[in-house]
N, C-alpha and C positions, 0 to 999 in steps of 0.2 A: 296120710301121706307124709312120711315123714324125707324133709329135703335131703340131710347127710344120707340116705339112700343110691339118692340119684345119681349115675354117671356121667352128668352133664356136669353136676357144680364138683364133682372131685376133679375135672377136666380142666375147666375153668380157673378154680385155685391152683393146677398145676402151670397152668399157661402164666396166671399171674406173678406166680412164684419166680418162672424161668425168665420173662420181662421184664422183672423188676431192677435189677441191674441196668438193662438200658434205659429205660423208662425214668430211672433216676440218674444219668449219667446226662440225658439228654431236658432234662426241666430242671432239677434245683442244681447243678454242678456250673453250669452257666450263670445262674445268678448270684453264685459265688464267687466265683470265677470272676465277674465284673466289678462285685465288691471287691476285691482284695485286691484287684487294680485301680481301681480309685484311692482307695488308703494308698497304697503304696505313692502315688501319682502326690497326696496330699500331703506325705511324711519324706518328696525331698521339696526339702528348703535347707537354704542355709544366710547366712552371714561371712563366716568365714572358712577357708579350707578344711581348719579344724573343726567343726561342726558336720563333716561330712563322713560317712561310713558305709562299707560294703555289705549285703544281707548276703549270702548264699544264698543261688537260684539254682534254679533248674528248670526243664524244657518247657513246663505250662507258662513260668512267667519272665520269661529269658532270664540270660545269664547277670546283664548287668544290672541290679539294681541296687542302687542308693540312695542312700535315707539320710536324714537329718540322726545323730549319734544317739541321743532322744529317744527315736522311733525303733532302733534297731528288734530289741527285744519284742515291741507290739509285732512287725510287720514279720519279722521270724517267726513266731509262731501263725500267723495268720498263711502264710505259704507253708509252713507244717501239717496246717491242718487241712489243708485241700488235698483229699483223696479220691477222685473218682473211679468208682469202682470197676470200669473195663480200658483200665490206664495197664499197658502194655509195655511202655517205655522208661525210663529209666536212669539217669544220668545226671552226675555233678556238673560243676561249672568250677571254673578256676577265677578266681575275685584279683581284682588290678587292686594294687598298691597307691596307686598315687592318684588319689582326689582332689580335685579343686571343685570351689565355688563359685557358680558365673550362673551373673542373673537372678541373685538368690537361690538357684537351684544345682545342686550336686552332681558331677562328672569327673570324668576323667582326665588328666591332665598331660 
């Protein structure tokens, strides 16, 4: 009896196949997801206004996020590389010019 025979498990690996997108969109994209909001959350600081800089966002992790000038590079590619694969939506964000530092921590002024 040989298995690749049967019309059960070609069934099966097709059901896997076609779940697998959600199946990963809903367990590891989330725990992404939380990671790269913790860094982000840990990379603003500052000292002084000039120490503060815009990342380009977009809709997974809003638009406003600022970083310490530092971080820019790490936290850009870490919102680059979050892709979830049954992501529908789509769209820039437009970055504020004018940063201050209050509290140690980077905003808008």
């Amino acid at each position: 009896m040989n298995i690749l025979k049967k019309w059960w498990f070609w069934a099966i690996i097709v059901i896997l196949i076609l779940l697998f997108p959600f199946i990963y969109d809903f367990t590891f994209i989330p725990l992404q997801k939380n990671y790269i909001l913790g860094e982000i959350e840990e990379a603003n600081y500052c000292d002084v206004d000039s120490d503060c800089a815009a990342v380009l966002g977009n809709f997974r992790f809003g638009c406003n996020i600022y970083v310490n000038l530092n971080e820019v590079e790490r936290i850009s590619g870490l919102i680059s590389s979050y892709k979830p694969k049954m992501s529908f939506r789509n769209y820039m964000c437009q970055i504020s010019k004018d940063l201050i530092c209050v509290n140690g921590k980077c905003g808008v002024g």
